[in-house]
Residue frames relative to the residue before (quaternion, step in Angstrom):
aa qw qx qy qz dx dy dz
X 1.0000 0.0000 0.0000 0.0000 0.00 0.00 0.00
X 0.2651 -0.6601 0.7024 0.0251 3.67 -0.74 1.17
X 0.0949 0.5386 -0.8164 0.1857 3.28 -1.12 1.99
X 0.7270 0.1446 -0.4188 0.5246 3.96 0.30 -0.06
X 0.6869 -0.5436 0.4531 0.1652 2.91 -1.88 0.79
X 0.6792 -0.3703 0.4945 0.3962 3.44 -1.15 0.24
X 0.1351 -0.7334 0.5487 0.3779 4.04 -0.79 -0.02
X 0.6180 0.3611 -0.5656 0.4097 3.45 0.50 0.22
X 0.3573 0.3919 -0.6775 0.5096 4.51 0.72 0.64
X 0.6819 0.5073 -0.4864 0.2026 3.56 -0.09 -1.32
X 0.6953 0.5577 -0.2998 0.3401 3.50 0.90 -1.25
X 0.6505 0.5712 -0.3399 0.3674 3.08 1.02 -0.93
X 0.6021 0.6784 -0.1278 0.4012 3.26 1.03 -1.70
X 0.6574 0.4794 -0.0674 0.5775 3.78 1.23 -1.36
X 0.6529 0.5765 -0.4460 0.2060 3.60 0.34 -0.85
X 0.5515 0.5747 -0.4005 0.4529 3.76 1.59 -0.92
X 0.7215 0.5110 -0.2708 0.3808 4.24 1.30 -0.44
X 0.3843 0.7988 -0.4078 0.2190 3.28 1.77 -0.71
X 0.8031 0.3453 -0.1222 0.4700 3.80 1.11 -0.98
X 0.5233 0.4868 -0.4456 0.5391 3.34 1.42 0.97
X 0.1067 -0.7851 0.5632 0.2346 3.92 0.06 0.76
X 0.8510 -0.4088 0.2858 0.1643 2.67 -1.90 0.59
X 0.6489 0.5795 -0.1421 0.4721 3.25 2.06 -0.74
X 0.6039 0.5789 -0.2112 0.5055 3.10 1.54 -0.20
X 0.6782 0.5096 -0.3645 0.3841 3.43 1.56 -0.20
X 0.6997 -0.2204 -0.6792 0.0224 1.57 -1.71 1.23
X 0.6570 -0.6316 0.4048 0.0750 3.57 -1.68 0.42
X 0.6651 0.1300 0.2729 0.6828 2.60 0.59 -1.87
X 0.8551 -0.2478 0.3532 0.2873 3.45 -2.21 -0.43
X 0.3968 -0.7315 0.5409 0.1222 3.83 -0.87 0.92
X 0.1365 0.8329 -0.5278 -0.0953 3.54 -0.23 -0.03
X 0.0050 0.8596 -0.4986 -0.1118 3.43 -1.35 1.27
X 0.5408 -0.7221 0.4017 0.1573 3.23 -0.82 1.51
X 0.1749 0.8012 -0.5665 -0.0815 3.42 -0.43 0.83
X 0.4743 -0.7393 0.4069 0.2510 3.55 -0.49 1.23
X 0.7642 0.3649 -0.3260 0.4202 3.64 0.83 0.22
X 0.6541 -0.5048 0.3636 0.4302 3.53 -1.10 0.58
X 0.5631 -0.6795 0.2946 0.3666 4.16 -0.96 0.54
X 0.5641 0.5384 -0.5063 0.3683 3.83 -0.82 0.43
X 0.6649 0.5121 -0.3468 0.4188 4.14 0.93 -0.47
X 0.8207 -0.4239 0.2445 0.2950 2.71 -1.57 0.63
X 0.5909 0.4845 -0.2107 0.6097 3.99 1.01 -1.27
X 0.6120 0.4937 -0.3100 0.5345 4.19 0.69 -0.58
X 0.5559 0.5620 -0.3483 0.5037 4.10 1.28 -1.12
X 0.6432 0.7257 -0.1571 0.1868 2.99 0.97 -1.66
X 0.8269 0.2583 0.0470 0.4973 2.86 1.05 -1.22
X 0.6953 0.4901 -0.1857 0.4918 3.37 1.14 -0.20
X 0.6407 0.1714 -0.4263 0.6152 3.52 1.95 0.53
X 0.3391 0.5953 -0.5510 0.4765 3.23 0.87 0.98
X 0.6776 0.5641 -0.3420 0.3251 3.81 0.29 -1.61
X 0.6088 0.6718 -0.2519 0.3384 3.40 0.34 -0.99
X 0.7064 0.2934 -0.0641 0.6410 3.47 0.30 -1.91
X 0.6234 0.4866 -0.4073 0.4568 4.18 0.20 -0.59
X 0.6698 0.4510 -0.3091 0.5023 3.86 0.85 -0.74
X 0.4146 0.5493 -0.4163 0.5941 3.96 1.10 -0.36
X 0.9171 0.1975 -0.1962 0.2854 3.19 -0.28 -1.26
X 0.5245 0.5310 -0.4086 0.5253 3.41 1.56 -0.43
X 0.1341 -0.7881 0.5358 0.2716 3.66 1.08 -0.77
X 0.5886 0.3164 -0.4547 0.5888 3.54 0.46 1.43
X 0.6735 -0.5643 0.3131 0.3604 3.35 -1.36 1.10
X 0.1853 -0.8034 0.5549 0.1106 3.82 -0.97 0.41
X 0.0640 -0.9479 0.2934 -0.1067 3.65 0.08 1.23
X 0.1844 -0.8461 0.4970 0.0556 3.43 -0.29 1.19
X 0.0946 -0.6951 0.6863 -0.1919 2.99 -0.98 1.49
X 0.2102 -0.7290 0.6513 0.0137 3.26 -1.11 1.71
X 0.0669 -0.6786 0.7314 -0.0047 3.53 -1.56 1.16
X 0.1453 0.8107 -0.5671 -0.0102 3.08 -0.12 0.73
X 0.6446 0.5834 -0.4882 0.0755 3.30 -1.73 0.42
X 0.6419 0.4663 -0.3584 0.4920 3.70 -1.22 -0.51
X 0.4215 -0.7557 0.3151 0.3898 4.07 0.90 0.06
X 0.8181 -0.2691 -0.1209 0.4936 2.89 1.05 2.24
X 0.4224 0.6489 -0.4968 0.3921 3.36 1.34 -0.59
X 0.6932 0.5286 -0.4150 0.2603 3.34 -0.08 -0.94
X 0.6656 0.5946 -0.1769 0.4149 3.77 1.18 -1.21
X 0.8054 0.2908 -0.1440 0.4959 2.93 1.13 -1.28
X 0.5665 0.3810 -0.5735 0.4528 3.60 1.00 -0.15
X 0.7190 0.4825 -0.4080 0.2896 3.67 0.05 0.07
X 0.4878 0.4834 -0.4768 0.5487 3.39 1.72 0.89
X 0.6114 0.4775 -0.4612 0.4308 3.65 0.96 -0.90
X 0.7755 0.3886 -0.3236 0.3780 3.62 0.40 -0.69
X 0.4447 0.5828 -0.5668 0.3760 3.80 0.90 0.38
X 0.7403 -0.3603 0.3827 0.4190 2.87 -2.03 0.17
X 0.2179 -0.8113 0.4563 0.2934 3.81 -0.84 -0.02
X 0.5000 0.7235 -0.4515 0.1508 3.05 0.70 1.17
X 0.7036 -0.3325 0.0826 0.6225 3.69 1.00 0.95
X 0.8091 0.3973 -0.4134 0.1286 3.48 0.19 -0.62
X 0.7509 0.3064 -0.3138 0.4937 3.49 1.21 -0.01
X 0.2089 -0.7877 0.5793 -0.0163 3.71 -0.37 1.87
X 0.2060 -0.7646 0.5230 0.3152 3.42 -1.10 -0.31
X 0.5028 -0.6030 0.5546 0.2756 3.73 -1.12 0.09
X 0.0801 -0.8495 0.5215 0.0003 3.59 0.48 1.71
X 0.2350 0.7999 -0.5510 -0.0361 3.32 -1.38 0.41
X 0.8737 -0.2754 -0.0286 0.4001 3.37 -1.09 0.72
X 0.6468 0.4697 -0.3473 0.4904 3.69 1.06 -0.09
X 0.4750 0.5177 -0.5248 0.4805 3.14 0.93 0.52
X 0.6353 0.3599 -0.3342 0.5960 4.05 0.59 -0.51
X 0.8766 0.2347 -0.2823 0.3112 3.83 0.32 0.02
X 0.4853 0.6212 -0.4808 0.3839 3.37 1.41 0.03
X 0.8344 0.3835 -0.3206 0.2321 3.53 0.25 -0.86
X 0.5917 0.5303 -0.3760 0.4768 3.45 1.41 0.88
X 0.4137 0.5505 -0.3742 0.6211 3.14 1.85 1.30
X 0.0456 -0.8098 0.5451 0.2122 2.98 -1.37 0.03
X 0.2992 0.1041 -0.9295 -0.1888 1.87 -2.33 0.29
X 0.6526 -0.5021 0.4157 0.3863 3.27 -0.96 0.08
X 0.1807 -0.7193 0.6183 0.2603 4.24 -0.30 0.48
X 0.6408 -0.5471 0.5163 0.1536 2.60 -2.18 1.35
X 0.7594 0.1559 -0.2412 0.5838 3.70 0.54 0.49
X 0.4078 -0.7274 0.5257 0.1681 3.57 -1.69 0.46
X 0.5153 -0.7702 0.2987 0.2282 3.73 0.21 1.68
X 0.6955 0.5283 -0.0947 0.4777 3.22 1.76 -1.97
X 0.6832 0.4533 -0.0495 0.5703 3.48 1.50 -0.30
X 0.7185 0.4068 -0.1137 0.5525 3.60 0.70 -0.77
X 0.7767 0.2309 -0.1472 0.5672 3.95 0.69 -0.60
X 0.2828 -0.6836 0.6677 0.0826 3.61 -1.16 0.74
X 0.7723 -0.4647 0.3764 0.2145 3.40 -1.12 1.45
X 0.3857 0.7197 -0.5552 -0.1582 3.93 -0.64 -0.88
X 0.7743 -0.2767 0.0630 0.5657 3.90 1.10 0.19
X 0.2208 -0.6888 0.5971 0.3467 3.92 -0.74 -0.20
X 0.5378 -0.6751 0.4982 0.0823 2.87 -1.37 0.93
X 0.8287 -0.1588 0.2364 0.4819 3.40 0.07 -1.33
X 0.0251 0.7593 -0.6392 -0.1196 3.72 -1.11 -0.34
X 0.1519 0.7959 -0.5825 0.0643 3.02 -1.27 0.18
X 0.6602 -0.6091 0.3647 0.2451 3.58 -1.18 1.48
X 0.2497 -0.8086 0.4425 0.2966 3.35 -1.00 0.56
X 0.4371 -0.6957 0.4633 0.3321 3.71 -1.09 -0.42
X 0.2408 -0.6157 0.6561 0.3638 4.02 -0.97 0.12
X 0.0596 0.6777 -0.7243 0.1121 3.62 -1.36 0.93
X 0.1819 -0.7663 0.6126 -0.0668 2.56 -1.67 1.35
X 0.7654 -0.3396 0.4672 0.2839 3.57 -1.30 0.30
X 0.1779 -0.8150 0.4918 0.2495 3.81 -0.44 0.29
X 0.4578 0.6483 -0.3960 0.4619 3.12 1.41 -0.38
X 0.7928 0.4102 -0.3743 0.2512 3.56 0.90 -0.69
X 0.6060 -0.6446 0.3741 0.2782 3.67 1.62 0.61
X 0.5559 0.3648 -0.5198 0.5364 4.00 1.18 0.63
X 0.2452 -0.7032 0.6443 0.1739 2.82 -1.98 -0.05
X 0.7493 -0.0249 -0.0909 0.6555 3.41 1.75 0.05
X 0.6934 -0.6113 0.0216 0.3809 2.89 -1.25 -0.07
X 0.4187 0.6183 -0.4892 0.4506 3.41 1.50 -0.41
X 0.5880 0.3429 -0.5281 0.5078 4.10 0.03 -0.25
X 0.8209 0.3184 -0.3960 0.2607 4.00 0.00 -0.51
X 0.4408 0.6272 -0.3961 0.5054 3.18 1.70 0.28
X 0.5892 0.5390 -0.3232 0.5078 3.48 1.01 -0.33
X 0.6496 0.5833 -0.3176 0.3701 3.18 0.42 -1.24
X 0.7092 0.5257 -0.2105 0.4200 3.12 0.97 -1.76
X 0.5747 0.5820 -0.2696 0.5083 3.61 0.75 -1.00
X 0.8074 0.4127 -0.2475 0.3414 3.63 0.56 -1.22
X 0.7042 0.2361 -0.1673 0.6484 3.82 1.33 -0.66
X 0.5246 -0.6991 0.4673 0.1331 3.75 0.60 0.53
X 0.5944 0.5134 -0.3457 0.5135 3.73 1.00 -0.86
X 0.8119 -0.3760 0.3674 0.2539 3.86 -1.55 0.66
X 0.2930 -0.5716 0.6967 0.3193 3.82 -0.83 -0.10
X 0.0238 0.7575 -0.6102 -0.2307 3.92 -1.40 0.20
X 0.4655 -0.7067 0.5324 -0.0211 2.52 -0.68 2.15
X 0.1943 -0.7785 0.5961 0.0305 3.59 -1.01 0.70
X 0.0181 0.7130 -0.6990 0.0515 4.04 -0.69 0.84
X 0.2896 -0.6641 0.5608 0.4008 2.58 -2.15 -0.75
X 0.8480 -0.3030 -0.0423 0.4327 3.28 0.40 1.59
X 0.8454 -0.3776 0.0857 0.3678 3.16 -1.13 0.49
X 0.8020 0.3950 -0.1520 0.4216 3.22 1.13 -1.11
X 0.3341 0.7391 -0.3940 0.4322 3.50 1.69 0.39
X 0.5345 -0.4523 0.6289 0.3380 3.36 -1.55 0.93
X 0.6880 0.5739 -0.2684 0.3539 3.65 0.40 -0.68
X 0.5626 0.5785 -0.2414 0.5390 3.54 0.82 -0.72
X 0.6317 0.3915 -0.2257 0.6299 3.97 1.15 -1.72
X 0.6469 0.4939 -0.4818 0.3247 3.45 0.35 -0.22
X 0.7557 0.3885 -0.2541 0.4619 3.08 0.55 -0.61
X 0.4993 0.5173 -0.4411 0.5371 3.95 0.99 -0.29
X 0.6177 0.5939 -0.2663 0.4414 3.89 0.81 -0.94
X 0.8545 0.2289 -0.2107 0.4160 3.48 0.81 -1.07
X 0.4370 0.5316 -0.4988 0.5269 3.58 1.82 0.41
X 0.7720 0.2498 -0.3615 0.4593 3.67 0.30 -0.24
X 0.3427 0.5385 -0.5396 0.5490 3.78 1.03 1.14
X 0.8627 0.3951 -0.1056 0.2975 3.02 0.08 -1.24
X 0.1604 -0.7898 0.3759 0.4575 3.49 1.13 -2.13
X 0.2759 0.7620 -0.4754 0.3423 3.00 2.16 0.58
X 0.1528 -0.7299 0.6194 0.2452 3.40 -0.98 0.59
X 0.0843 -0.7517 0.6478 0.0912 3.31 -1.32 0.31
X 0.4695 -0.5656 0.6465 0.2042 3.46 -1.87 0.51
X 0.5276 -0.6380 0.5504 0.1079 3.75 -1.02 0.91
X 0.2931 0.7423 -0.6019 0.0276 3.26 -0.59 0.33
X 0.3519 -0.8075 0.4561 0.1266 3.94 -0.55 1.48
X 0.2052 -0.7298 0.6485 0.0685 3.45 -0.83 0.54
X 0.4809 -0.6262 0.4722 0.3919 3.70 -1.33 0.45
X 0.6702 0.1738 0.0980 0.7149 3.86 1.33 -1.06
X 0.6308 -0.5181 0.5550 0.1601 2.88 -1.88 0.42
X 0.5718 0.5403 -0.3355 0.5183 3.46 0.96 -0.27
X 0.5579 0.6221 -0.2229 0.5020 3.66 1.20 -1.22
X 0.5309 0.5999 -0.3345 0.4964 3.52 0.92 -1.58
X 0.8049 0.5148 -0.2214 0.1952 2.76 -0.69 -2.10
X 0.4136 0.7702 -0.2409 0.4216 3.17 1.38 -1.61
X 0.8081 0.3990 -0.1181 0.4168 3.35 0.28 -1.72
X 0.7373 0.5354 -0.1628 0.3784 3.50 0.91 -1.21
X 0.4336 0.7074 -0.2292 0.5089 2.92 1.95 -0.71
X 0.7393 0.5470 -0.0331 0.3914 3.21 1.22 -1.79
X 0.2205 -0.7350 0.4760 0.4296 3.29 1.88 -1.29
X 0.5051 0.7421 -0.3693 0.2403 3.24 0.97 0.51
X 0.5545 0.2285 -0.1819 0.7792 3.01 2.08 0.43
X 0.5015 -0.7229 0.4379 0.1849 3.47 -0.61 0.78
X 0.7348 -0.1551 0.2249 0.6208 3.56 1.26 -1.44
X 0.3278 -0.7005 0.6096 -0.1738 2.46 -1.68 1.28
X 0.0002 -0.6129 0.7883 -0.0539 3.49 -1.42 0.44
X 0.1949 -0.7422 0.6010 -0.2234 2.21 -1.22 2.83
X 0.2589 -0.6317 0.6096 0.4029 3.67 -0.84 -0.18
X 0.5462 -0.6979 0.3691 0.2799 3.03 -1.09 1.87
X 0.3160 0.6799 -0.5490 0.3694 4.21 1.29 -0.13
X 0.8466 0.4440 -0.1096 0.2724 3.43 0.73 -1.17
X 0.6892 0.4481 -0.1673 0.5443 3.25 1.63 -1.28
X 0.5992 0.6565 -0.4269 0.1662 3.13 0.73 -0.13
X 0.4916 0.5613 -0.4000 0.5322 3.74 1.37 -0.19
X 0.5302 0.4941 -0.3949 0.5646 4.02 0.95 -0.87
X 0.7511 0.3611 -0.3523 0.4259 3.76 -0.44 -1.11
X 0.7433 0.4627 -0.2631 0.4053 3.90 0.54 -0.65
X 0.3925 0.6629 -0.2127 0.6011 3.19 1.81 -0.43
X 0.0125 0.7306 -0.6370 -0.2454 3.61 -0.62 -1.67
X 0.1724 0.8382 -0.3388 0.3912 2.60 0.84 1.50
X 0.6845 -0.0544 0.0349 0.7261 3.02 1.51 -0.85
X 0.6470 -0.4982 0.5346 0.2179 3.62 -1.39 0.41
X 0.0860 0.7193 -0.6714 -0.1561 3.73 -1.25 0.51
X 0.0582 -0.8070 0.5495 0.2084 3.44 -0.71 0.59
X 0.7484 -0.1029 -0.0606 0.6525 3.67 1.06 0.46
X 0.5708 -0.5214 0.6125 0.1647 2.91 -2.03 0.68
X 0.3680 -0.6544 0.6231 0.2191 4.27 -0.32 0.76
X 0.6104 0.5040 -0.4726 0.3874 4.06 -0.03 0.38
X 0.5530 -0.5525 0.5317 0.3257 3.57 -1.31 0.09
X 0.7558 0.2902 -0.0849 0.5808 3.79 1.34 -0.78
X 0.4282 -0.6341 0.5741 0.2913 3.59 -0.81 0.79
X 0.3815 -0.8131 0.4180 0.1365 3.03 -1.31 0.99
X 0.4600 -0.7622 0.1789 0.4189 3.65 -0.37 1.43
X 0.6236 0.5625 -0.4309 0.3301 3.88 1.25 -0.17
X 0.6959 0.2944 -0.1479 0.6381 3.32 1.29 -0.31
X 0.0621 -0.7852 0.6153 0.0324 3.99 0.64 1.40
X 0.5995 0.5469 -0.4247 0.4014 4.02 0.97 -1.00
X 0.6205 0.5447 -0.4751 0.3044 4.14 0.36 -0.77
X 0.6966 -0.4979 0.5145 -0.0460 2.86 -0.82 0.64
X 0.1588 0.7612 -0.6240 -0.0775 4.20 0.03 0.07
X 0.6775 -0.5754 0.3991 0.2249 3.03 -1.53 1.31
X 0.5569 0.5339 -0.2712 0.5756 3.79 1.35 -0.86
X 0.6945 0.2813 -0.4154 0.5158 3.97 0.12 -0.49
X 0.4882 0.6786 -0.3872 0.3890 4.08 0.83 -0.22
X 0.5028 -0.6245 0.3269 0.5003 3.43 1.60 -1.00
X 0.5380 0.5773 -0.3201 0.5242 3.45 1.24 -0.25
X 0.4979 -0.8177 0.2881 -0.0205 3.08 -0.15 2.02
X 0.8209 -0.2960 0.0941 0.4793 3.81 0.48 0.82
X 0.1523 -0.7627 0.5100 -0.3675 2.66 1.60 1.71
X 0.6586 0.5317 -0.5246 0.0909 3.42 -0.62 1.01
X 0.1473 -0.8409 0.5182 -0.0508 3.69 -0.39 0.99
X 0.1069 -0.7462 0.6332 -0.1755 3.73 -0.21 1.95
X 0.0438 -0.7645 0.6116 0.1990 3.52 -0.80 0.86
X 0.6010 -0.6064 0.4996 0.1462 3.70 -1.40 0.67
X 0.2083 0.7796 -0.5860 -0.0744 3.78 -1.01 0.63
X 0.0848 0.7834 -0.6062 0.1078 3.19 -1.14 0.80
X 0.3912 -0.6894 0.5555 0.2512 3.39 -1.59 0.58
X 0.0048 0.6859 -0.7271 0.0287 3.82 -0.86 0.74
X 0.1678 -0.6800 0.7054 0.1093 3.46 -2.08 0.55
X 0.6318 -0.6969 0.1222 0.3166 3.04 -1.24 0.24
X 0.6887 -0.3693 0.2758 0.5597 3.88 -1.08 0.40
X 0.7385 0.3724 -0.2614 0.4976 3.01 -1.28 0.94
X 0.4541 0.6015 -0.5822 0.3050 4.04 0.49 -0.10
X 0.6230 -0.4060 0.5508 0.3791 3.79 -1.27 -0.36
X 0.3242 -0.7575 0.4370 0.3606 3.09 -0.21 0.94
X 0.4338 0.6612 -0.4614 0.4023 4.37 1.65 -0.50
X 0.7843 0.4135 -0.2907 0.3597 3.33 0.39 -1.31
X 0.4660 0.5626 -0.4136 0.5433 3.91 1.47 -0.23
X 0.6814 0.4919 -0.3395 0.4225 3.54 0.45 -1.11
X 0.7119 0.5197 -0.3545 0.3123 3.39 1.20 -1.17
X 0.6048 0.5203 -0.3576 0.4854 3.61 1.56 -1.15
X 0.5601 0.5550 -0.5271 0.3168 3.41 0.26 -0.78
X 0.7540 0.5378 -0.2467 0.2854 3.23 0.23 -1.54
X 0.6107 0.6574 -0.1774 0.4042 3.36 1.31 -1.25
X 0.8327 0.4314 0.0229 0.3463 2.74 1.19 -1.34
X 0.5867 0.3747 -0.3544 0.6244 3.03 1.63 -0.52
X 0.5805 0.4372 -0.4626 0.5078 4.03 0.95 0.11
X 0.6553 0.3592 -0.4753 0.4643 3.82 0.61 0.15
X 0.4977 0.6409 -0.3618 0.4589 4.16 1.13 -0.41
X 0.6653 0.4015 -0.3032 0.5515 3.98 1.35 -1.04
X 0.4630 0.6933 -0.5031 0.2277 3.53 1.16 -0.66
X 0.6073 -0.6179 0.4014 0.2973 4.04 -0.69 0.88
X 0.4504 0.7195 -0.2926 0.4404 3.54 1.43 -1.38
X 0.8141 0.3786 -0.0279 0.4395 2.78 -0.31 -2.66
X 0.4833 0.6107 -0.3314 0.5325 3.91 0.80 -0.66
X 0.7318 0.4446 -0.2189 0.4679 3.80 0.34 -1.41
X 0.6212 0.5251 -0.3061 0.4947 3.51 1.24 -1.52
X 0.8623 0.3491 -0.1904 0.3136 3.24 -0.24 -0.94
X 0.6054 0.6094 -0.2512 0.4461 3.36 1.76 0.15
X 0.6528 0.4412 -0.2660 0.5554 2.86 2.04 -0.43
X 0.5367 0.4502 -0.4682 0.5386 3.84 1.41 0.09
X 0.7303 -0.3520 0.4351 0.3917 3.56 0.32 0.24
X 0.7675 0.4829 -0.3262 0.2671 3.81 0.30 -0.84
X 0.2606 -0.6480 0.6612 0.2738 3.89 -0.95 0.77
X 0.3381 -0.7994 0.4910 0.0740 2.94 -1.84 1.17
X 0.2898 -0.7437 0.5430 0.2609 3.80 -0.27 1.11
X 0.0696 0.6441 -0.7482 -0.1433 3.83 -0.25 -1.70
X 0.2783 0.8213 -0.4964 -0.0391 3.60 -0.82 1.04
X 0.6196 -0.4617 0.2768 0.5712 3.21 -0.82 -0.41
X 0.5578 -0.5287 0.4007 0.4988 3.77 -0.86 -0.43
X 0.5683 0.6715 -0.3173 0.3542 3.22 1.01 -0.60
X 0.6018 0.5546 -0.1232 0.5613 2.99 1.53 -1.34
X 0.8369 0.2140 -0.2563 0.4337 3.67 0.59 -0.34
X 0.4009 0.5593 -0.5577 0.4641 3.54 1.19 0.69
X 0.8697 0.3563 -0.1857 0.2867 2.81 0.57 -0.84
X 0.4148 0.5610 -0.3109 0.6454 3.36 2.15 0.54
X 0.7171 0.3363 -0.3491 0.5008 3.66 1.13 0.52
X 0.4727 0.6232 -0.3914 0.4848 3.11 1.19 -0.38
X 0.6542 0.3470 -0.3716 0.5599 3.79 0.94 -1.05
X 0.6164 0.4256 -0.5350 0.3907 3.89 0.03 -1.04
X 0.5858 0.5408 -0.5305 0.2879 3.95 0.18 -1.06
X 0.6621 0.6745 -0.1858 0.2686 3.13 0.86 -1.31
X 0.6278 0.6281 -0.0815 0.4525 2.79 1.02 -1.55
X 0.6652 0.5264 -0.1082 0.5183 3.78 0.81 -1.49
X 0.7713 0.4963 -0.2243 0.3293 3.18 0.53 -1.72
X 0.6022 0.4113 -0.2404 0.6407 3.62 1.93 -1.29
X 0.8312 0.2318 -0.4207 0.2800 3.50 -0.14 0.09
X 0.1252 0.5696 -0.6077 0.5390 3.87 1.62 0.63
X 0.8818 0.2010 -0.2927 0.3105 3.61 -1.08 -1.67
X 0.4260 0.7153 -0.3953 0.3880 3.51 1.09 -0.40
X 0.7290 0.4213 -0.1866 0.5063 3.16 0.89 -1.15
X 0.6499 0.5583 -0.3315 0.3950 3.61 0.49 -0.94
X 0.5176 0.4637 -0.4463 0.5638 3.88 1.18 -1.07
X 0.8623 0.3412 -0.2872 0.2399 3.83 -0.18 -0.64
């Protein structure tokens, strides 16, 4: 998987920066791009990051949501920025599974974006509607069996860890379901709240105020291991649904072609704003475990997710 560039692209790409040194970065304002609409997990991401990263970057750090088209929109408008540090994006798992979908996307993720550290991860959840009367999954296997008619399954599009989640747990299960896309997770929810979608698959960063609430149903935890803040969930895999597990990824990347200094510079910044106690606290209370890596470490942690995604997409298509 090609996430750094060629160095003669790099040169080319760099040559408009050659007469800004390395000491001068940053200047001005940072901007991160998060391709979804605000309240989701990738939106958490970045916005208790921004804060402490602008301290240390000592220039304002700004989040700025673009959502749609299931992210394309956000993120082709990081590949096509300038690539000199200030406009990053807020990556997550649909970057390692959209482009083994189609339609084909107007830009290559593995090629077009440069690494700069992962951030966090965290396991998702199946949730449901109360209105719809399960409490796991053998009750929604029933259900399904008893009125014959689809589940409507809610995501945020096609290219979402979400979206495979649910294609994953109809061929677990033989529940069929009906798709229904959302710009953001917040948008979703909205609906599910409503019973206008039936089920979902959240990243527990998010459900976890719903479940504590009763607001929304969990019928399982997506992980192979219950999780020790939540010892009552349930995993979807001890339910019978066979290595059922679905973890979504965050990280910041910029575009192909940055300096490789000014990568060296976010990384650093950034995995020292990720240890920051605060941001630690933040991201422990949405639910999300923090990583902070090197870059090295996350080229080569996408290279496996690509992998991953790409074999269990065609997996899925043979069946």
């Amino acid at each position: 998987m090609r996430l750094l560039v060629l160095m003669g692209g790099m040169a080319i790409a760099t040559s408009g920066l050659a007469s800004q040194p390395i000491e001068s970065f940053p200047s001005h304002p940072v901007k991160l791009v998060v391709p979804f609409s605000p309240g989701g997990s990738v939106d958490i991401t970045g916005r208790s990051i921004s804060q402490r990263l602008g301290e240390l970057l000592k220039v304002p750090v700004v989040v700025e949501n673009r959502p749609g088209v299931a992210a394309v929109i956000g993120t082709q408008s990081v590949v096509n920025a300038k690539p000199d540090g200030y406009t990053l994006l807020v990556g997550s798992t649909s970057l390692s599974i959209r482009p083994h979908l189609d339609p084909p996307l107007p830009f290559n993720p593995n090629v077009d974006l440069m690494p700069i550290t992962l951030a966090a991860n965290v396991s998702h959840v199946l949730m449901v509607s109360p209105e719809l009367g399960v409490k796991n999954v053998a009750d929604l296997v029933k259900l399904y069996e008893k009125r014959k008619t689809p589940i409507l399954y809610g995501d945020v599009g096609q290219g979402s860890l979400h979206y495979l989640a649910g294609e994953l747990f109809k061929r677990g299960t033989g529940i069929e379901i009906t798709h229904i896309s959302y710009k953001g997770t917040s948008n979703m929810l909205t609906d599910l709240l409503g019973a206008h979608v039936e089920l979902a698959s959240i990243e527990l960063s998010v459900a976890g105020s719903y479940i504590k609430s009763g607001r929304l149903i969990p019928i399982g935890l997506a992980a192979m291991e219950r999780n020790a803040e939540w010892p009552d969930l349930p995993t979807i895999a001890e339910q019978g649904v066979k290595d059922y597990e679905i973890t979504s990824w965050f990280g910041f990347l910029a575009p192909a072609g940055t300096p490789e200094p000014i990568v060296n510079v976010l990384n650093a910044k950034m995995v020292e704003a990720l240890a920051d106690p605060q941001v630690k606290e933040a991201y422990a209370n949405a639910g999300l475990s923090v990583v902070g890596s090197t870059v090295e470490y996350f080229k080569n942690y996408l290279a496996a997710q690509d992998k991953k995604w790409g074999g269990a997409i065609k997996s899925s298509a043979r069946k």
